[in-house]
DOTOR-441561 format. One line per 2 residues: number of its first residue (from 1); for each residue x, y, z of N, C-alpha, C. Coordinates in pm, whole numbers. Example, Ala and Ser with C-alpha at 12.3 -4.5 7.8 and 13.67 -1.06 7.14 Angstrom:
2
1 = 1319:-569:780:1230:-450:780:1320:-330:780 ~ 1285:-225:708:1367:-106:714:1290:3:787;
END
This chain:
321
1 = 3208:1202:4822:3182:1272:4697:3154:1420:4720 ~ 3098:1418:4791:3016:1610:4844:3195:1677:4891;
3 = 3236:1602:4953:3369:1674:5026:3461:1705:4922 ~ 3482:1602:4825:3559:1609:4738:3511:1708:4620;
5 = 3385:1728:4533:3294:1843:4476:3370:1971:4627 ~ 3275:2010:4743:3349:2169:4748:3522:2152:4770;
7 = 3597:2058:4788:3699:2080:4779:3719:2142:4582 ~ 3691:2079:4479:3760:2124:4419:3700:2256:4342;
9 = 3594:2257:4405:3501:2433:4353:3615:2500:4412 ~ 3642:2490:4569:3748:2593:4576:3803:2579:4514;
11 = 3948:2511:4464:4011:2516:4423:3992:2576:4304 ~ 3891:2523:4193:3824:2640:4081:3829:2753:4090;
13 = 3735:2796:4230:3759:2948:4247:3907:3029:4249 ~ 3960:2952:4332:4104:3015:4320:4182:3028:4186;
15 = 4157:2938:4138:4186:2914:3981:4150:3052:3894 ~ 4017:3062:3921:3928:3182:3853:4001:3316:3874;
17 = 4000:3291:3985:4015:3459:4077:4178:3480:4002 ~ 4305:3407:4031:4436:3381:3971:4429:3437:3851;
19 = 4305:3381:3762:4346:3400:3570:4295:3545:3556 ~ 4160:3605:3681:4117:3701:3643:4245:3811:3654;
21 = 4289:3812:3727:4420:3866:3816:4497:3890:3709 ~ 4546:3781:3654:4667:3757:3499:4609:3839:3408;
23 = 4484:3797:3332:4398:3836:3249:4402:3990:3244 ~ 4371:4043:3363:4359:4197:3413:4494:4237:3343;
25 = 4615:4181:3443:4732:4301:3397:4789:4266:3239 ~ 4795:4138:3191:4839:4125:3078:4810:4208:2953;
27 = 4653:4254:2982:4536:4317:2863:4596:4461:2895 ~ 4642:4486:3049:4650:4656:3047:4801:4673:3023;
29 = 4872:4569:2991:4988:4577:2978:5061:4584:2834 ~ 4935:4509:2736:4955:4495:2603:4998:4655:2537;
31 = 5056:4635:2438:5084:4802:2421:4966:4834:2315 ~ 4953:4955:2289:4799:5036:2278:4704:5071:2350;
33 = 4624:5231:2358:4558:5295:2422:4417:5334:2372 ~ 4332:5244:2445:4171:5265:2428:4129:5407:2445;
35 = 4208:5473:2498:4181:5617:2504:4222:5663:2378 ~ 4328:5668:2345:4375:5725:2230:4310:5686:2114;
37 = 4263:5551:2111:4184:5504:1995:4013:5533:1997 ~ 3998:5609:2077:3817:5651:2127:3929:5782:2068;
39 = 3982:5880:2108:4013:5996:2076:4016:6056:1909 ~ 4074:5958:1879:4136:5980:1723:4273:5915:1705;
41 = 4300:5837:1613:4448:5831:1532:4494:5917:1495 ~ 4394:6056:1434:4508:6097:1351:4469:6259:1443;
43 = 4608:6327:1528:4625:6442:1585:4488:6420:1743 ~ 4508:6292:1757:4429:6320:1920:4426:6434:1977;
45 = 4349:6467:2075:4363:6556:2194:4378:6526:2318 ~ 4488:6561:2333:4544:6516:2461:4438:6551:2581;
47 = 4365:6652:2603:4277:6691:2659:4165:6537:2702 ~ 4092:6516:2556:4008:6408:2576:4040:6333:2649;
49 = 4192:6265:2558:4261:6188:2659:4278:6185:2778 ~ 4292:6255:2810:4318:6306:3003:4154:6249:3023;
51 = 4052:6274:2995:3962:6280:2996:3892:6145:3001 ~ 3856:6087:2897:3882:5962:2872:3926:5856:2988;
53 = 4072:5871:3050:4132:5784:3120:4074:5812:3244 ~ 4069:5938:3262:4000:5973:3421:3836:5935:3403;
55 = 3722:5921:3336:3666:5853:3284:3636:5683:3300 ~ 3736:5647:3243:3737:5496:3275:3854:5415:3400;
57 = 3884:5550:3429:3982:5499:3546:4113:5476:3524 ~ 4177:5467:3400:4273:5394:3362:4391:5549:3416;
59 = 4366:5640:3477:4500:5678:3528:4539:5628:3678 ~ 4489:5551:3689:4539:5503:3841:4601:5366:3856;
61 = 4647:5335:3954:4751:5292:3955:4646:5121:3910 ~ 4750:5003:3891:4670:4864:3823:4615:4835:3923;
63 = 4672:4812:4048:4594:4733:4155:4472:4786:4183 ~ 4501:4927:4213:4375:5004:4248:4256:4999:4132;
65 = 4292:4975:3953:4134:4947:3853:4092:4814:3881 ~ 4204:4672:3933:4162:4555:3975:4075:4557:4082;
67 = 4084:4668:4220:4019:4627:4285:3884:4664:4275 ~ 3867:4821:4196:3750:4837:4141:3678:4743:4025;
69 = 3740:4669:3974:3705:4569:3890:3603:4455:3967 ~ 3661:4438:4051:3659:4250:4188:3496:4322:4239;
71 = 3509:4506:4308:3398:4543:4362:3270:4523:4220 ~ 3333:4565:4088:3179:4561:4027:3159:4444:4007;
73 = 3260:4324:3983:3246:4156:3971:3119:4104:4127 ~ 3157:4179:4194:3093:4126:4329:2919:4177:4327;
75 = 2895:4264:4263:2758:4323:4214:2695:4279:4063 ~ 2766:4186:4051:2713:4132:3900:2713:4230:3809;
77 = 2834:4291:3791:2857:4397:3671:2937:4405:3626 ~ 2948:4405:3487:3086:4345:3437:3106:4482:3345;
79 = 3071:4570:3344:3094:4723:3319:3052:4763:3217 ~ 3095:4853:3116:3076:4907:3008:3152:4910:2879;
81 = 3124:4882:2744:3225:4831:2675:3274:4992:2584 ~ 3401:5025:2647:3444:5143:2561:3412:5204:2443;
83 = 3389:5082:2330:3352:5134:2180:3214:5161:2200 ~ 3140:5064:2249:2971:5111:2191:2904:5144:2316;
85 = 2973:5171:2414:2968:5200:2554:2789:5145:2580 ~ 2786:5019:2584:2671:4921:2591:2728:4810:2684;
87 = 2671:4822:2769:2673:4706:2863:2739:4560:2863 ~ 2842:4548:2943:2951:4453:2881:2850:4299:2865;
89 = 2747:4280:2922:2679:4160:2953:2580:4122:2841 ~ 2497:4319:2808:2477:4309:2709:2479:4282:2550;
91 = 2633:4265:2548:2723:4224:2441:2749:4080:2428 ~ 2777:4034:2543:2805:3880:2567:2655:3837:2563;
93 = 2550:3889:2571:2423:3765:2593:2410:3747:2465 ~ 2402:3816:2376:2340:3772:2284:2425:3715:2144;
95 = 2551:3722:2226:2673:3653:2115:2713:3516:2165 ~ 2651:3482:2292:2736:3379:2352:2601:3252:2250;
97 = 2507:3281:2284:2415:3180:2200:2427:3116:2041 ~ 2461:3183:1959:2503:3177:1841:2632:3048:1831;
99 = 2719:3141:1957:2831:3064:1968:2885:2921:2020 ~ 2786:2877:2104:2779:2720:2182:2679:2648:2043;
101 = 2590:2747:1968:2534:2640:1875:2584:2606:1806 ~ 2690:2674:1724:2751:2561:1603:2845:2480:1715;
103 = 2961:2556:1792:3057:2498:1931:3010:2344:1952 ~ 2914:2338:1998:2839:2237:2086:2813:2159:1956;
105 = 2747:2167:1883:2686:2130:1732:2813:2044:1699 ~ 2879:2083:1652:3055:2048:1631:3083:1956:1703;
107 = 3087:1970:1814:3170:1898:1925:3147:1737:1927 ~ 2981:1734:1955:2944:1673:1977:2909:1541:1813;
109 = 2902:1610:1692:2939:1593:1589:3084:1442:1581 ~ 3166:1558:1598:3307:1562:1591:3305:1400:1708;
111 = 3274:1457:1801:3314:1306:1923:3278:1204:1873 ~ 3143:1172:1851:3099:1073:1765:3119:978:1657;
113 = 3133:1105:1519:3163:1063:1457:3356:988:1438 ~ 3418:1110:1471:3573:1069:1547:3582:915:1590;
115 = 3501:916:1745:3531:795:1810:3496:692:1700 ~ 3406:660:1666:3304:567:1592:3418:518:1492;
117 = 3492:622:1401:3573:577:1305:3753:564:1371 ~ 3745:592:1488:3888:583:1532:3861:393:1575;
119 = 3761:347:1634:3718:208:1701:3739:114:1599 ~ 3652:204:1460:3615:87:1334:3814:31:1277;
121 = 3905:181:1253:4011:161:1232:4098:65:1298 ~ 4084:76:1446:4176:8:1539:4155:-104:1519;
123 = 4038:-185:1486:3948:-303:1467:3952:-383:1320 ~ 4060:-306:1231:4107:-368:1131:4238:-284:1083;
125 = 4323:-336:1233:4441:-224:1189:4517:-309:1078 ~ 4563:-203:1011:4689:-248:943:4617:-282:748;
127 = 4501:-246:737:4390:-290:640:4356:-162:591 ~ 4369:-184:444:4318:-23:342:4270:84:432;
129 = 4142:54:466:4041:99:530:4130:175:637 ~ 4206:150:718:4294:207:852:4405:245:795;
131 = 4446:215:629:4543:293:615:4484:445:548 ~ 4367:477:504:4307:559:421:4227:614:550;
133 = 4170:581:641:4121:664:733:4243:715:804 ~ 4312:704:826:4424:753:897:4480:844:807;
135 = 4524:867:706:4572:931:557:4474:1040:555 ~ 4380:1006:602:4280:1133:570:4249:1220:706;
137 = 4242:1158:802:4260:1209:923:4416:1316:923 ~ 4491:1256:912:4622:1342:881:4613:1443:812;
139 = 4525:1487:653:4465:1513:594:4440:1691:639 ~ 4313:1638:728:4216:1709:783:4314:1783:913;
141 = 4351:1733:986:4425:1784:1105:4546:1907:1056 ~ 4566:1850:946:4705:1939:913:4621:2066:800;
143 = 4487:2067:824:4437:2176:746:4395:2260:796 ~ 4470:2419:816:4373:2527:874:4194:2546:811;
145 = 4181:2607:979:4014:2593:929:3952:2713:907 ~ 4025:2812:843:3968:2891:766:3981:2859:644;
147 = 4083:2808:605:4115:2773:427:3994:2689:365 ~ 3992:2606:500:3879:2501:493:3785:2521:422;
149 = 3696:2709:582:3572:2721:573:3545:2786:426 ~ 3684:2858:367:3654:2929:247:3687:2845:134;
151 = 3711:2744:163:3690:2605:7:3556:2579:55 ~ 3479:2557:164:3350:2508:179:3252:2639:130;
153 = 3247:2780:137:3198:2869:59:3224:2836:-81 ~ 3322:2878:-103:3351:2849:-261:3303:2729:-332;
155 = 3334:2610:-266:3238:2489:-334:3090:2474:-350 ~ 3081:2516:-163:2876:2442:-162:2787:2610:-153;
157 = 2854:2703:-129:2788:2825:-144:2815:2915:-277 ~ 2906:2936:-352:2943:2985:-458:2926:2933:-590;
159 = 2965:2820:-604:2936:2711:-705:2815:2655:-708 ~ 2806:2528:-613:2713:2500:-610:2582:2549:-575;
161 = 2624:2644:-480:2480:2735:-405:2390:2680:-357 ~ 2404:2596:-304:2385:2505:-200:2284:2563:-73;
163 = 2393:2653:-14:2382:2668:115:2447:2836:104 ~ 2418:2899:202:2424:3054:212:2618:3085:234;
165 = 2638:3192:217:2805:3287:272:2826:3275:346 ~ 2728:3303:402:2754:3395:583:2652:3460:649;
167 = 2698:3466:767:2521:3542:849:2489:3395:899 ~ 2405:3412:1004:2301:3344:1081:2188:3289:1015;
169 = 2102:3424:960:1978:3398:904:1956:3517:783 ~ 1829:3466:695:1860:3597:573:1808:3696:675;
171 = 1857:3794:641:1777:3905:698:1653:3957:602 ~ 1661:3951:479:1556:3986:430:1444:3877:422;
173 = 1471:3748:457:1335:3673:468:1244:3704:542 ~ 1253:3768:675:1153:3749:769:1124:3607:798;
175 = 1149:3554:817:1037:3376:818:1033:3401:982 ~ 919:3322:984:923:3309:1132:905:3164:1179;
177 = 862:3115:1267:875:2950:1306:924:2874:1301 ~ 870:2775:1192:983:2655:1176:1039:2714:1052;
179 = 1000:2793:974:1077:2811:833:1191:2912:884 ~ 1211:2960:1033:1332:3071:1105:1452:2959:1116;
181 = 1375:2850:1205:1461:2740:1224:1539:2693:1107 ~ 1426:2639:1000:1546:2589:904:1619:2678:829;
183 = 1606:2831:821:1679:2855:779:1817:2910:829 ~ 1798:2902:1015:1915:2923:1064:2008:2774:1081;
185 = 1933:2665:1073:1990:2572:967:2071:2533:902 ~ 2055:2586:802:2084:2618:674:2214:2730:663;
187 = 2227:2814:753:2320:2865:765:2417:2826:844 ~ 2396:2724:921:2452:2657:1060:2565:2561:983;
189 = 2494:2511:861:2565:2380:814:2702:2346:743 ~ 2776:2504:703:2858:2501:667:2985:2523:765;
191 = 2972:2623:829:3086:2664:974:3084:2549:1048 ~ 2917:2447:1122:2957:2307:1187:3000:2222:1109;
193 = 2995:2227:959:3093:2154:911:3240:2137:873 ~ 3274:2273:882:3411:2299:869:3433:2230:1031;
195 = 3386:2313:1101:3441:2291:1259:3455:2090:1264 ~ 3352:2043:1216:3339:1880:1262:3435:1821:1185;
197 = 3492:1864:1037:3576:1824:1019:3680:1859:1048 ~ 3755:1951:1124:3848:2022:1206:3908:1901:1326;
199 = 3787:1898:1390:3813:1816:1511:3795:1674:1518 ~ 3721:1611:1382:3723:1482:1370:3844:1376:1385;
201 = 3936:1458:1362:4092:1372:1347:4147:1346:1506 ~ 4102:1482:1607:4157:1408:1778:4087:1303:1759;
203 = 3964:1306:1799:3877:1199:1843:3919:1095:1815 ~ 3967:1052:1639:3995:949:1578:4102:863:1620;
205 = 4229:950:1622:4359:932:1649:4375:884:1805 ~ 4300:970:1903:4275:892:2029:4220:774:2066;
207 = 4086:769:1958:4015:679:2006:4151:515:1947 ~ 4161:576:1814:4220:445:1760:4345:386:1832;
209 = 4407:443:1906:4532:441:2001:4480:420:2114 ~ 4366:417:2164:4357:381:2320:4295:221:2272;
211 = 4233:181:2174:4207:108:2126:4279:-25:2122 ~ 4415:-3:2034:4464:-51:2002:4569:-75:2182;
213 = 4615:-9:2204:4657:24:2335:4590:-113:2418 ~ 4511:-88:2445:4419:-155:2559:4422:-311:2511;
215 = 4389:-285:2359:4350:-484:2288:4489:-484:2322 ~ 4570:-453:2373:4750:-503:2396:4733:-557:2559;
217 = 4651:-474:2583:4692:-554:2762:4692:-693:2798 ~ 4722:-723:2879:4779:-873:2941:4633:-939:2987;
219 = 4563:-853:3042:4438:-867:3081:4360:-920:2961 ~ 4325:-857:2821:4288:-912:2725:4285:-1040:2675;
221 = 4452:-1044:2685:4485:-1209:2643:4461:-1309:2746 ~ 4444:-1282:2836:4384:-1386:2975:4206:-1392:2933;
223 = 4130:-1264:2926:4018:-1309:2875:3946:-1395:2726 ~ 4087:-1397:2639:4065:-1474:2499:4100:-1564:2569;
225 = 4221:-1634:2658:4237:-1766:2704:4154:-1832:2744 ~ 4018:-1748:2841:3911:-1803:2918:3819:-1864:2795;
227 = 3832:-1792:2673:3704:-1828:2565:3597:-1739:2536 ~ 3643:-1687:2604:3481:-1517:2591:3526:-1462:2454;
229 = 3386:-1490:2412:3422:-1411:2240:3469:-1295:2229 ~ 3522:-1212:2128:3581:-1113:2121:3474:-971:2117;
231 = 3344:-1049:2054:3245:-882:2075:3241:-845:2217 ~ 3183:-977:2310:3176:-924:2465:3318:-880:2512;
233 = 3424:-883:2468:3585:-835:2530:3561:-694:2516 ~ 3532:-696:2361:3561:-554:2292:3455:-460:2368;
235 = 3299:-495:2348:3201:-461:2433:3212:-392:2600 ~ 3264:-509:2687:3255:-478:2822:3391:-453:2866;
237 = 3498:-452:2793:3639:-423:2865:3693:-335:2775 ~ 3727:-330:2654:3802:-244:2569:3713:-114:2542;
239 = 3626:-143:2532:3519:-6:2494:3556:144:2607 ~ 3523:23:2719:3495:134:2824:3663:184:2842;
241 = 3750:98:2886:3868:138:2898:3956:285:2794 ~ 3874:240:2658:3916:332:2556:3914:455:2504;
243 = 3744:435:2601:3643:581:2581:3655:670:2653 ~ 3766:712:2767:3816:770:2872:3940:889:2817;
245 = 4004:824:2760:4073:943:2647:3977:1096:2604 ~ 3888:1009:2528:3832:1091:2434:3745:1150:2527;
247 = 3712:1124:2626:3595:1225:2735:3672:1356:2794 ~ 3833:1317:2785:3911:1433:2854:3924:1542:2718;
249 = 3968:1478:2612:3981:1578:2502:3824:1643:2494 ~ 3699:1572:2482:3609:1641:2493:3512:1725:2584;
251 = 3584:1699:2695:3568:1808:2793:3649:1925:2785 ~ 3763:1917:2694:3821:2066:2729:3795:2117:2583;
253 = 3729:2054:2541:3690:2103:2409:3573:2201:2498 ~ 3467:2164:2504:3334:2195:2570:3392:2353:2612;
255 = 3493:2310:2723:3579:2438:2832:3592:2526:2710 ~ 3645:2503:2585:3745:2633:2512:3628:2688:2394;
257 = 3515:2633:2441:3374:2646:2273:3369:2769:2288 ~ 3356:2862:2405:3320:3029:2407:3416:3077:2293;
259 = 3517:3076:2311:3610:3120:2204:3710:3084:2091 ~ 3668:2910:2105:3722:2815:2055:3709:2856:1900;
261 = 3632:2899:1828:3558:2876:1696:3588:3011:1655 ~ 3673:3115:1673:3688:3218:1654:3699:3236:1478;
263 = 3802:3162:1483:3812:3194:1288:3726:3153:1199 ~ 3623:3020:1229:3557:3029:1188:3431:3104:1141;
265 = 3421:3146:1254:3268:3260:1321:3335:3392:1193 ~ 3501:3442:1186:3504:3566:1086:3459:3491:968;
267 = 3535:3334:912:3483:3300:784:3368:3348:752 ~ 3291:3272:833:3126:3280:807:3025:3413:821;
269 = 3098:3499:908:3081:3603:936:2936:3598:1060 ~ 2954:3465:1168:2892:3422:1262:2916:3525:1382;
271 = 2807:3569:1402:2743:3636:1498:2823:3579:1667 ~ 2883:3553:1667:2927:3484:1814:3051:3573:1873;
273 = 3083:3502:1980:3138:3508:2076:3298:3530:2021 ~ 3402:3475:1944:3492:3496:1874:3521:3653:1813;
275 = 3413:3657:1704:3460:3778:1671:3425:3915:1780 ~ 3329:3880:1872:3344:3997:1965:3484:3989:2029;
277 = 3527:3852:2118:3696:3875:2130:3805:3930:2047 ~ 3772:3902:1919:3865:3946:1806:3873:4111:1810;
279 = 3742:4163:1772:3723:4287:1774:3776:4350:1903 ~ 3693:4314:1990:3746:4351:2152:3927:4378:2136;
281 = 3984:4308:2133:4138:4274:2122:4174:4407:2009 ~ 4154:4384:1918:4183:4499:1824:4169:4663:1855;
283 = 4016:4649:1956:4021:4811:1941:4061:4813:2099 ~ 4100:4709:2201:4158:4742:2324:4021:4754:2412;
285 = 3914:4682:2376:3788:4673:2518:3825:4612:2571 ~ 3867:4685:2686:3954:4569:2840:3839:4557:2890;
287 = 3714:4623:2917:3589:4541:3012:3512:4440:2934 ~ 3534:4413:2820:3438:4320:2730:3554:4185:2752;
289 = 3705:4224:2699:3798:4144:2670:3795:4049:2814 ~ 3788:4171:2986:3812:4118:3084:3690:3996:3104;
291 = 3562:4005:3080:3461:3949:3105:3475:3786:2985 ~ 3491:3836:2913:3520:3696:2809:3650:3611:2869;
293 = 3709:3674:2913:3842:3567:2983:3811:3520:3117 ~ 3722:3591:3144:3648:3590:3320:3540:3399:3296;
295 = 3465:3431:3166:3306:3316:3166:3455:3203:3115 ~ 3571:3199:3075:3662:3118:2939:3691:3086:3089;
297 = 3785:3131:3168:3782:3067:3295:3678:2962:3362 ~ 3603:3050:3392:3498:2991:3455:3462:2821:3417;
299 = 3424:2858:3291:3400:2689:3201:3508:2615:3197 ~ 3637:2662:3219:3760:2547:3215:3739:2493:3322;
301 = 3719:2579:3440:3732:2547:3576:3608:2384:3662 ~ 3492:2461:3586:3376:2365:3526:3373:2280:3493;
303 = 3372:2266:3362:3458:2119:3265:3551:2043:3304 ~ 3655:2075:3396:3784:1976:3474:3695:1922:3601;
305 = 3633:1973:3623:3540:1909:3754:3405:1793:3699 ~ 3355:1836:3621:3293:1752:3555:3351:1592:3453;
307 = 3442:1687:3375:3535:1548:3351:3563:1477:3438 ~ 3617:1470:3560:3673:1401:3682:3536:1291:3757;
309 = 3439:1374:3762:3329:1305:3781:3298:1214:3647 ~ 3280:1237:3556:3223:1128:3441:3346:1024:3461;
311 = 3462:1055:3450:3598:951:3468:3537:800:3574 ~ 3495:904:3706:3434:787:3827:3352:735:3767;
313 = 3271:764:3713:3079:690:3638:3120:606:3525 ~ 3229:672:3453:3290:574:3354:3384:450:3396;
315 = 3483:470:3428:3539:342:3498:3558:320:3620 ~ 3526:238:3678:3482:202:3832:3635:186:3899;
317 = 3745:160:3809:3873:149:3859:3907:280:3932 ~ 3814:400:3871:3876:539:3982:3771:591:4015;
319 = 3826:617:4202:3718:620:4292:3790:764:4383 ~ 3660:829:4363:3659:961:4407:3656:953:4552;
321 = 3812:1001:4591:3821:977:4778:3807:1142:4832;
END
């Protein structure tokens, strides 16, 4: 197990180091100039410009800003972000939190509830119930989730008023304690709900197909031959066999949460990690943009190693050599 863990960290690393590499030239390759857009749109000065690039380095050749890149990566510095020229880390700390809470909130939502109703379906296939959960799953999957999040404003925040627009927390409440909590809450409940119903339909669709899948094996019908009731089948053989799907989709869910939730986060106008990529991308912050594709790495690299391990703990049929 230990041999097999640092074998595949390396391999991660290499992984990492590869996307940072890609990541780097693709962003400096995109067309538009962070200089020119710090300068002015309208009648720049070429001067600044000159200025500007010698500045942030960008007149030299790519390999040579990569390798100055790798040296500040190696000092735990992930640089300075062109627009608000504030600390690239400083930007990411306090957006990345916002962003794993609804992410994670969701996910974990979503798996649950997903699996739970993909099991119940498979378990009376072919019956209203599995034709209408499936109908609606289809439903939901084939619905962008901004349209979503802005029928869920418009219904439970506009109409009904329910629940808040947008934002985190009021800003004019002040509350502090538990009345901070519920009311970040309260703002939480509409974006993790768009998101949980977003992703409810993998879960479902997997779960109900590995389900159904598995009650097909040959193995099955040898254990109804023996006489073992069908809860202990379903219980100790189909369950586990089934639930292996849905751990891979929800591990790379986990991997893609930093930036996964992007459109939602503008719906709502959520403080996270998304719309700093969004923005980043728009006005051309290659040290903010580089660092967000740098941690998006990182967690894929993470999450495939961890999935692989839960796979062993989950079914004993695969054994980590």
């Amino acid at each position: 197990m230990k041999k097999y863990i640092l074998k595949r960290l390396g391999t991660g690393a290499l992984v990492v180091l590869f996307s940072v590499l890609f990541n780097f030239v693709i962003i400096r390759l995109a067309p538009g100039d962070p200089t020119r857009l710090l300068a002015g749109k309208d009648n720049p000065n070429p001067q600044m410009i000159a200025t500007l690039q010698e500045k942030y380095g960008l007149n030299k050749p790519i390999l040579t800003q990569f390798g100055m890149y790798i040296k500040q990566l190696l000092h735990g510095d992930f640089g300075y972000s062109y627009v608000s020229s504030s600390k690239v880390w400083d930007l990411i700390r306090v957006r990345i939190a916002p962003t794993l809470m609804i992410a994670f909130t969701g996910a974990i939502l979503a798996l649950f509830i997903g699996t739970l109703l993909g099991i119940y379906a498979a378990r009376r296939k072919g019956t209203k119930i599995d034709v209408f959960l499936c109908g609606i799953s289809y439903l939901f999957d084939s619905t962008p989730s901004f349209w979503l999040g802005l029928m869920m404003i418009l219904v439970f925040a506009a109409v009904l008023k329910w629940f808040p627009t947008s934002g985190m927390y009021n800003l004019r409440g002040g509350y502090k304690g538990a009345k901070h909590v519920l009311d970040v809450m309260k703002h939480m409940f509409l974006p993790v709900t768009t998101l949980t119903l977003i992703d409810i339909p993998y879960y479902f669709r997997i779960a109900r197909s590995s389900v159904l899948q598995t009650m097909s094996e040959d193995f099955i019908m040898t254990l109804r031959a023996t006489g073992m009731s069908e809860s202990r089948i379903f219980n100790k053989y189909v369950m586990r066999n089934a639930i292996i799907p849905t751990i891979t989709v929800f591990g790379i869910t986990l991997a893609y949460m930093i930036t996964g939730v992007a459109m939602i986060e503008i719906v709502f106008a959520w403080p996270g990690m998304g719309r700093l990529m969004l923005d980043s991308i728009t006005k051309r912050d290659y040290p903010t943009l580089s660092a967000i594709y740098l941690l998006l790495s990182i967690s894929v690299a993470v999450m495939m190693i961890v999935v692989d391990l839960v796979y062993a703990w989950v079914d004993p049929r695969i054994r980590v050599e």
